[in-house]
VOTITI-868056 format. One line per field, with one value per residue: residue number from 1; residue in one letter; x, y, z of N, C-alpha, C in turn. Coordinates in nm, 3 decimals, decimal comma. Layout:
N
i c(NUM / ...)
aa c(a / ...)
nx c(X / ...)
ny c(Y / ...)
nz c(Z / ...)
cax c(X / ...)
cay c(Y / ...)
caz c(Z / ...)
cx c(X / ...)
cy c(Y / ...)
cz c(Z / ...)
***
This chain:
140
i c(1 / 2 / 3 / 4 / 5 / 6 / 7 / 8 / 9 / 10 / 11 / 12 / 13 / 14 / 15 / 16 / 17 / 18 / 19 / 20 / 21 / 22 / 23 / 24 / 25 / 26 / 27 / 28 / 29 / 30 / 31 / 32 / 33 / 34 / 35 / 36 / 37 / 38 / 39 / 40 / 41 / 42 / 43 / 44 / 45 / 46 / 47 / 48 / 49 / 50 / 51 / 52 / 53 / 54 / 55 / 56 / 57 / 58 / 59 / 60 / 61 / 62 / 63 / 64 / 65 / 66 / 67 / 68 / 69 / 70 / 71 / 72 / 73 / 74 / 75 / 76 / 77 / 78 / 79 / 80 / 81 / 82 / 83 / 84 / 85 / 86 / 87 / 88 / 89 / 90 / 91 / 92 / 93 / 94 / 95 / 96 / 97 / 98 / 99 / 100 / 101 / 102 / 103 / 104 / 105 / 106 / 107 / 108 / 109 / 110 / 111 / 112 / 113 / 114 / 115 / 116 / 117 / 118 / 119 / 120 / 121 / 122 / 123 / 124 / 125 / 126 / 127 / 128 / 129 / 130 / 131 / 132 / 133 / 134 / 135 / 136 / 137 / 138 / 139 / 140)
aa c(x / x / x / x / x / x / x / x / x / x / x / x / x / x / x / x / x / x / x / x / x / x / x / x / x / x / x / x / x / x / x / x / x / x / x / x / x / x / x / x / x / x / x / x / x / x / x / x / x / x / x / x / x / x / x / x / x / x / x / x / x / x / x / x / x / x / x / x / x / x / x / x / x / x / x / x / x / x / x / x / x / x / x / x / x / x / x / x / x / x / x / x / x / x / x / x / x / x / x / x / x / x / x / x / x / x / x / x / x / x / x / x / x / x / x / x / x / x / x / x / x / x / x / x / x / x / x / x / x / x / x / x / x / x / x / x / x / x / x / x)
nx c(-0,858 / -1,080 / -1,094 / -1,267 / -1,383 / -1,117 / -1,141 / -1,356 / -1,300 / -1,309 / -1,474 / -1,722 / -2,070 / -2,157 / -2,258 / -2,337 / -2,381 / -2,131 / -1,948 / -1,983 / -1,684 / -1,433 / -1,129 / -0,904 / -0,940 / -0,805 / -0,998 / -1,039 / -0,974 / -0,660 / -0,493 / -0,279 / -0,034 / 0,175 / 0,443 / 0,656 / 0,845 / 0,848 / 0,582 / 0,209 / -0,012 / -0,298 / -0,122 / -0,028 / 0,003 / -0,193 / -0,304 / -0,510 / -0,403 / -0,283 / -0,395 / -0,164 / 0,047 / 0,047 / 0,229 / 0,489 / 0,774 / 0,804 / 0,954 / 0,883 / 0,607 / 0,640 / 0,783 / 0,570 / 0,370 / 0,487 / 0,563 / 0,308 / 0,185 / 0,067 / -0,109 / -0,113 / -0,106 / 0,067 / 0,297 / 0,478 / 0,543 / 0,588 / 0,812 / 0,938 / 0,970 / 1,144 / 1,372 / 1,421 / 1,427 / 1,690 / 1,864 / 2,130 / 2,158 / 1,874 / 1,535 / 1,272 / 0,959 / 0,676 / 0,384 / 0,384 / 0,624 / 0,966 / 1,129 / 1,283 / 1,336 / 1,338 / 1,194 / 0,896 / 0,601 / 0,383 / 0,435 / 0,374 / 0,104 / -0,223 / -0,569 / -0,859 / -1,169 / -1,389 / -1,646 / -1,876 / -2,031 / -2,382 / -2,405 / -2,285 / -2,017 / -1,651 / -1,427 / -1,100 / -0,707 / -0,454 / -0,168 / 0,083 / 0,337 / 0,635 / 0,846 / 1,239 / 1,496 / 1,843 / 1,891 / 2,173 / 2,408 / 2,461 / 2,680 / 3,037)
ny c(-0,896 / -0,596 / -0,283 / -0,187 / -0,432 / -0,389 / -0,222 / -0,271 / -0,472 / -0,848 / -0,965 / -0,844 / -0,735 / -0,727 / -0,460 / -0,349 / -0,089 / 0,209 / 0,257 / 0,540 / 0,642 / 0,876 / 1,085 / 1,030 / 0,855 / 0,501 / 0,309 / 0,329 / 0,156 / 0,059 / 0,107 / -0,041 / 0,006 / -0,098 / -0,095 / -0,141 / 0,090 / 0,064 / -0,015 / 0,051 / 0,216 / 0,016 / -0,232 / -0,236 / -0,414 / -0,439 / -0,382 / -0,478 / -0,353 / -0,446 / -0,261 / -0,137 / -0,140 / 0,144 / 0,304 / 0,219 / 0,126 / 0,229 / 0,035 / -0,176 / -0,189 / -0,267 / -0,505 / -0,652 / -0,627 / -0,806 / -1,017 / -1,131 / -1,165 / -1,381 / -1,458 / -1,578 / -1,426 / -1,243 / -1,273 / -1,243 / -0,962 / -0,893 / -1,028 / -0,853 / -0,619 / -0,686 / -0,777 / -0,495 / -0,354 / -0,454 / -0,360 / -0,169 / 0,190 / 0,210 / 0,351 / 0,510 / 0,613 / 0,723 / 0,807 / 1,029 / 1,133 / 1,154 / 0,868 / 0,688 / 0,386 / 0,386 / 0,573 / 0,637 / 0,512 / 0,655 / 0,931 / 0,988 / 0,905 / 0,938 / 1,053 / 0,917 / 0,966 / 0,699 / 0,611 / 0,408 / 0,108 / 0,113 / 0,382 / 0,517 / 0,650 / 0,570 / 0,605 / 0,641 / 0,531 / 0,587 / 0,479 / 0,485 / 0,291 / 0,341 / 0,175 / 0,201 / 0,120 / 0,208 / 0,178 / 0,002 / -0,030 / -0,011 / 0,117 / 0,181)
nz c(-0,478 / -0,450 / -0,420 / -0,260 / -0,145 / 0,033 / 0,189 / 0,329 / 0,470 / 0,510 / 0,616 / 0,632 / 0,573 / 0,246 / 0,071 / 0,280 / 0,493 / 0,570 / 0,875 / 1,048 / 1,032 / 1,227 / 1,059 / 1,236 / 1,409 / 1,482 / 1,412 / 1,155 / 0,822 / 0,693 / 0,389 / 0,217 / -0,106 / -0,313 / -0,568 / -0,840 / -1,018 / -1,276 / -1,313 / -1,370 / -1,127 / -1,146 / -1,174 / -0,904 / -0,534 / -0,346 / -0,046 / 0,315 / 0,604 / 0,909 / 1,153 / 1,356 / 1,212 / 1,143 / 1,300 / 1,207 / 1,021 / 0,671 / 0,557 / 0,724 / 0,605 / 0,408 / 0,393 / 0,506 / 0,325 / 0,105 / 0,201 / 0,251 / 0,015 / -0,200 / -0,421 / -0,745 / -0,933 / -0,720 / -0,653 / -0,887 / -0,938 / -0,602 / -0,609 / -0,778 / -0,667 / -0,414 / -0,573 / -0,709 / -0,389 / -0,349 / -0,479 / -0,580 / -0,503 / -0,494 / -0,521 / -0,320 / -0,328 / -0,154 / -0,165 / -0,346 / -0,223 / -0,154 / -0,003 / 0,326 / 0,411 / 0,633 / 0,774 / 0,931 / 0,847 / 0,949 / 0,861 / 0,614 / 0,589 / 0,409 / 0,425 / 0,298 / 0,123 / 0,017 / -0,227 / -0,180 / -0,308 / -0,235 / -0,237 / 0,039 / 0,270 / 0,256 / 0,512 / 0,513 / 0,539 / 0,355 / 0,202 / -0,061 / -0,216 / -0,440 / -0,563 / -0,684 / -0,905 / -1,002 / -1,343 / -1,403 / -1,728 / -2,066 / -2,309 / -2,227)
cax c(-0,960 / -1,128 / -1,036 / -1,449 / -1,325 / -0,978 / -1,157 / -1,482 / -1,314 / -1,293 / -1,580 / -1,794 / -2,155 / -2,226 / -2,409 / -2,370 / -2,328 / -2,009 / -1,940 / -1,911 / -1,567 / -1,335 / -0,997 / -0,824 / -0,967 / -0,765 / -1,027 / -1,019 / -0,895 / -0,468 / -0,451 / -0,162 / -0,001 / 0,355 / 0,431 / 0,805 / 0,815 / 0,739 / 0,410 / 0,113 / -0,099 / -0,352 / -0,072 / 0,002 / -0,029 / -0,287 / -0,331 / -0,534 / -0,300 / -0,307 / -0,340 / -0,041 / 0,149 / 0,030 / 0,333 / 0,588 / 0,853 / 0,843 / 1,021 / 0,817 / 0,521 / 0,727 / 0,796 / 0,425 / 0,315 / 0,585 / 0,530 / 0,146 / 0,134 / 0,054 / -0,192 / -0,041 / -0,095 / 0,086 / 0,445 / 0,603 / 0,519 / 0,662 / 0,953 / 1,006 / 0,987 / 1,267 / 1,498 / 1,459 / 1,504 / 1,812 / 1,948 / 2,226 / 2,076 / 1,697 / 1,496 / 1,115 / 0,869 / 0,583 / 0,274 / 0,458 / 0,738 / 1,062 / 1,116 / 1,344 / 1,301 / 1,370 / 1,106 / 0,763 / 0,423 / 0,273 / 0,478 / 0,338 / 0,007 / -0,320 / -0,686 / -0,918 / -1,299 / -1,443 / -1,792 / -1,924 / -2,162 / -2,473 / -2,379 / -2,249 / -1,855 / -1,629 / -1,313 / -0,959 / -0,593 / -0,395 / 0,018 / 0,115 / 0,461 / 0,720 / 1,052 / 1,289 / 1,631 / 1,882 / 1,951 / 2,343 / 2,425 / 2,504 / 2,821 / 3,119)
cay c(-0,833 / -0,518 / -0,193 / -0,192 / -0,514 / -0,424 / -0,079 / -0,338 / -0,561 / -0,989 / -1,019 / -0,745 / -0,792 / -0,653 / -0,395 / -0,284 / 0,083 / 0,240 / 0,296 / 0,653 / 0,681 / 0,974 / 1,000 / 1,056 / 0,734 / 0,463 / 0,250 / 0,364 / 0,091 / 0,115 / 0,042 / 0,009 / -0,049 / -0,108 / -0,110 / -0,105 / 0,204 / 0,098 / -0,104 / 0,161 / 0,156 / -0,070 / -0,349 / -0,253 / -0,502 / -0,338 / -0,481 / -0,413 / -0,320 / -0,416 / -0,140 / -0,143 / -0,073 / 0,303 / 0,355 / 0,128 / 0,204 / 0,202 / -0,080 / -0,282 / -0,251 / -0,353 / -0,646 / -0,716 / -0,628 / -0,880 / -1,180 / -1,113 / -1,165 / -1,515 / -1,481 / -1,577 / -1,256 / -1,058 / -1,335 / -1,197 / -0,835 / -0,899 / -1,039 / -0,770 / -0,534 / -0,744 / -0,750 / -0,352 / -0,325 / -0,528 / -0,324 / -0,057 / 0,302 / 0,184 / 0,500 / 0,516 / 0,732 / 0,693 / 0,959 / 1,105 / 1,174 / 1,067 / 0,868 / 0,626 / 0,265 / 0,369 / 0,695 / 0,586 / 0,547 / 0,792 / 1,072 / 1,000 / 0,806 / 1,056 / 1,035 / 0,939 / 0,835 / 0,607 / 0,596 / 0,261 / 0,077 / 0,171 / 0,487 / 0,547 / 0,695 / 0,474 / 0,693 / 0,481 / 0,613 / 0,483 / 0,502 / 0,407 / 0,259 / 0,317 / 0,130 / 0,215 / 0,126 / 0,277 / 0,037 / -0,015 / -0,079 / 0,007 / 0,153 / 0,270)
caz c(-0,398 / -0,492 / -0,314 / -0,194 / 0,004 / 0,108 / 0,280 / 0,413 / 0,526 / 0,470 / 0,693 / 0,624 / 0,448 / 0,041 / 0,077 / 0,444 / 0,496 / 0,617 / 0,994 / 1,043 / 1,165 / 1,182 / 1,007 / 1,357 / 1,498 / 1,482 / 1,322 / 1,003 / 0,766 / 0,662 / 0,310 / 0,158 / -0,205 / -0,370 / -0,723 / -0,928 / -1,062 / -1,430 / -1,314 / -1,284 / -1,049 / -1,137 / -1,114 / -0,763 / -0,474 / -0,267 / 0,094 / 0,403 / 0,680 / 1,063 / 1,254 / 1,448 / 1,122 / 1,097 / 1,351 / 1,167 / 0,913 / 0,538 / 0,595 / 0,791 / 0,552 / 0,233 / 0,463 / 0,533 / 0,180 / 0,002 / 0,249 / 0,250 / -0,115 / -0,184 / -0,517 / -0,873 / -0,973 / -0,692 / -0,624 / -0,958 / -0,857 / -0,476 / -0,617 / -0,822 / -0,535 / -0,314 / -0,648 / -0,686 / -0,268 / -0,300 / -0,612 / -0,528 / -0,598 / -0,481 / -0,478 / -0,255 / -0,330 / -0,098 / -0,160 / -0,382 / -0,178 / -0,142 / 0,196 / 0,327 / 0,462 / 0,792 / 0,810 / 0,988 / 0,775 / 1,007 / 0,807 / 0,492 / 0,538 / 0,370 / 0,433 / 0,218 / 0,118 / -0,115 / -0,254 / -0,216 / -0,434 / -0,150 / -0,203 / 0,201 / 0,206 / 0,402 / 0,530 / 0,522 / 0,537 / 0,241 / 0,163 / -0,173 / -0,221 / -0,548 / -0,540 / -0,822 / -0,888 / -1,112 / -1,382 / -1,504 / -1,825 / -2,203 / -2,343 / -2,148)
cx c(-0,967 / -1,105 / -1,157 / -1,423 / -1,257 / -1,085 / -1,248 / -1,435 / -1,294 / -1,409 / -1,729 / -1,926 / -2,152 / -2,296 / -2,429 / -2,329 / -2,215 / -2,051 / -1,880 / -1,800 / -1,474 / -1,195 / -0,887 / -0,813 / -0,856 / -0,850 / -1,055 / -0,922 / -0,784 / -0,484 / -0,327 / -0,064 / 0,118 / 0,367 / 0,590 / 0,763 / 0,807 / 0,574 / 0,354 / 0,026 / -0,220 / -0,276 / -0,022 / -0,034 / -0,079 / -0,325 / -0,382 / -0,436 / -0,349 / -0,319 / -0,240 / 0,056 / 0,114 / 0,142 / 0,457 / 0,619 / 0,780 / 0,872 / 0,953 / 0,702 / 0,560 / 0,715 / 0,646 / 0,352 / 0,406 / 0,578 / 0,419 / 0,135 / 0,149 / -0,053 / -0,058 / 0,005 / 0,034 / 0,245 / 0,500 / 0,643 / 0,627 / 0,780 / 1,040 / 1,081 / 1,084 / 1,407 / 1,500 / 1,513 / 1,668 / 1,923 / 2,066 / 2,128 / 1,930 / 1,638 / 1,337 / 1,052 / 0,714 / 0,473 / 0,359 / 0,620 / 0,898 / 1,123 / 1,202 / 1,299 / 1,283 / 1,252 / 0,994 / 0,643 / 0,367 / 0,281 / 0,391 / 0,160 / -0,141 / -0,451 / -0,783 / -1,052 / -1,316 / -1,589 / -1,801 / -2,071 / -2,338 / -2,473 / -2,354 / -2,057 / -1,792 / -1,479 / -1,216 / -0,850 / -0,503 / -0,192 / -0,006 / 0,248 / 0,516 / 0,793 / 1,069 / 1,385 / 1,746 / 1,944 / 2,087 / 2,358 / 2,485 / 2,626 / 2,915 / 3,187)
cy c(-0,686 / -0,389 / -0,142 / -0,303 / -0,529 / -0,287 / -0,180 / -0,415 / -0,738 / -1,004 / -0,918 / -0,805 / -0,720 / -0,589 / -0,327 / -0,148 / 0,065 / 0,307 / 0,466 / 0,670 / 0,813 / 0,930 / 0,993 / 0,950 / 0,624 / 0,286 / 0,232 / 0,239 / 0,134 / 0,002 / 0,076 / -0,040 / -0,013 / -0,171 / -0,106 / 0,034 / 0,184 / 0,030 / 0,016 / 0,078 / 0,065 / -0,165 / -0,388 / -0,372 / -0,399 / -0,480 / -0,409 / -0,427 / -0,394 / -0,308 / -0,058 / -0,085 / 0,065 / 0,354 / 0,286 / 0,167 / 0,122 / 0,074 / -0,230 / -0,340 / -0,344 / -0,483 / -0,714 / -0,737 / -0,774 / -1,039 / -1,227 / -1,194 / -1,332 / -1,579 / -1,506 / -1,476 / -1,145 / -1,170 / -1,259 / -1,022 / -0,804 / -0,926 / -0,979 / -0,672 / -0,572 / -0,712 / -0,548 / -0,251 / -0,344 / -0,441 / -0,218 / 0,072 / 0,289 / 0,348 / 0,456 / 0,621 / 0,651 / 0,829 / 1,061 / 1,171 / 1,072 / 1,008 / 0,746 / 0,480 / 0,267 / 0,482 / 0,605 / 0,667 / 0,658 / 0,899 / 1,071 / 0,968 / 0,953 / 0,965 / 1,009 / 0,833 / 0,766 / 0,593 / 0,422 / 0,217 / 0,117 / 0,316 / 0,580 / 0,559 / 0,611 / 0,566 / 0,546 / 0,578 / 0,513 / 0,540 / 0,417 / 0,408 / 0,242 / 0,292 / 0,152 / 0,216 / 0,198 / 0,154 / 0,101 / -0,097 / 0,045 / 0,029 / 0,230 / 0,315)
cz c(-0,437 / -0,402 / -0,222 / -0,042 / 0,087 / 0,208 / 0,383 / 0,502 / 0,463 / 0,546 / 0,719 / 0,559 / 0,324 / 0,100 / 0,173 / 0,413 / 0,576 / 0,784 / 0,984 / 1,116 / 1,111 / 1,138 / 1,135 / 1,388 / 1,397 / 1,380 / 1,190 / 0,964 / 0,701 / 0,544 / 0,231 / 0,072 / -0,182 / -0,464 / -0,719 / -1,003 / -1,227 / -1,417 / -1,301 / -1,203 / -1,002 / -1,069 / -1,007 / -0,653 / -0,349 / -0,161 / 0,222 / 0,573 / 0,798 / 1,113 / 1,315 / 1,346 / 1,036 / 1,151 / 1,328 / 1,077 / 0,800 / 0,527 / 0,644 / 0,650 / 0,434 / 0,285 / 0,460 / 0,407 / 0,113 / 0,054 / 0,280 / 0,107 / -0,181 / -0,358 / -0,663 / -0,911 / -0,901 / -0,676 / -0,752 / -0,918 / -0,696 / -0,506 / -0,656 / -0,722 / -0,431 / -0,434 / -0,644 / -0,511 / -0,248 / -0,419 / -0,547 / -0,622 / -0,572 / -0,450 / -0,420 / -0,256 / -0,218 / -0,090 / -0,235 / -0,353 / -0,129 / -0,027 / 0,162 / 0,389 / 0,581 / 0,857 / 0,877 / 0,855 / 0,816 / 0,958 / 0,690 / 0,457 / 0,510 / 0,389 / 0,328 / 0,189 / -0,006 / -0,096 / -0,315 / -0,268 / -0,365 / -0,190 / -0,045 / 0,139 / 0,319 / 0,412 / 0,530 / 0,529 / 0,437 / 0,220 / 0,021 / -0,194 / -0,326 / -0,526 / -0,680 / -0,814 / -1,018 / -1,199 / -1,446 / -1,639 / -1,961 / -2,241 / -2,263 / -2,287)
***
């Protein structure tokens, strides 16, 4: 799904204009990716949020993102993302910044529009999620 549909909606029409909403309001769509830190961001698993998880940890969403993910495409991806959680040394960058599993979305999550194919802007609040683990190996 296209990041036009994850902002619209699953039930939205083509074509409809964007509801003017502010970024305060609570209806603003929560999208929100998670990549391994060698995938870029294209290969991210981009998902539209509940609501409810604007005030939920790091943690939670990984959770929602990884047992959400159900397409061919995104199970090797998710699984990656559980093996690098489970690694010793896991590092999270979220928005650039470095945050823990246990912090709340709300710290990190940024505003932002998108120009849709109508040309109307649809506001959304987006987190993007890097896991990265330290790998062990080569010569002692």
């Amino acid at each position: 799904m296209s990041l036009v549909e994850k902002i619209m909606g699953k039930n939205s029409e083509k074509g409809k204009g964007a509801e003017d909403d502010s970024f305060a309001g609570k209806n603003s769509p929560f999208i929100a990716s998670a990549r391994t830190g060698l995938a870029g961001k294209d290969d991210a698993i981009l998902k539209r949020m509940p609501g409810e998880y604007q005030n939920k940890t790091v943690n939670d969403v990984l959770d929602y993102i990884i047992s959400q993910s159900t397409t061919d495409s995104e199970i090797p991806l998710a699984q990656s993302l559980k093996n690098e959680l489970e690694a010793n040394g896991s590092i999270v960058v979220v928005n650039g910044k470095t945050a823990s599993l246990k912090d709340s979305v709300s710290e990190y999550i940024i505003d932002k529009e998108h120009i849709l194919p109508n040309g109307s802007t649809k506001k959304y609040k987006e987190i993007e999620i890097e896991i990265s683990s330290v790998q062990q190996g080569g010569y002692f």
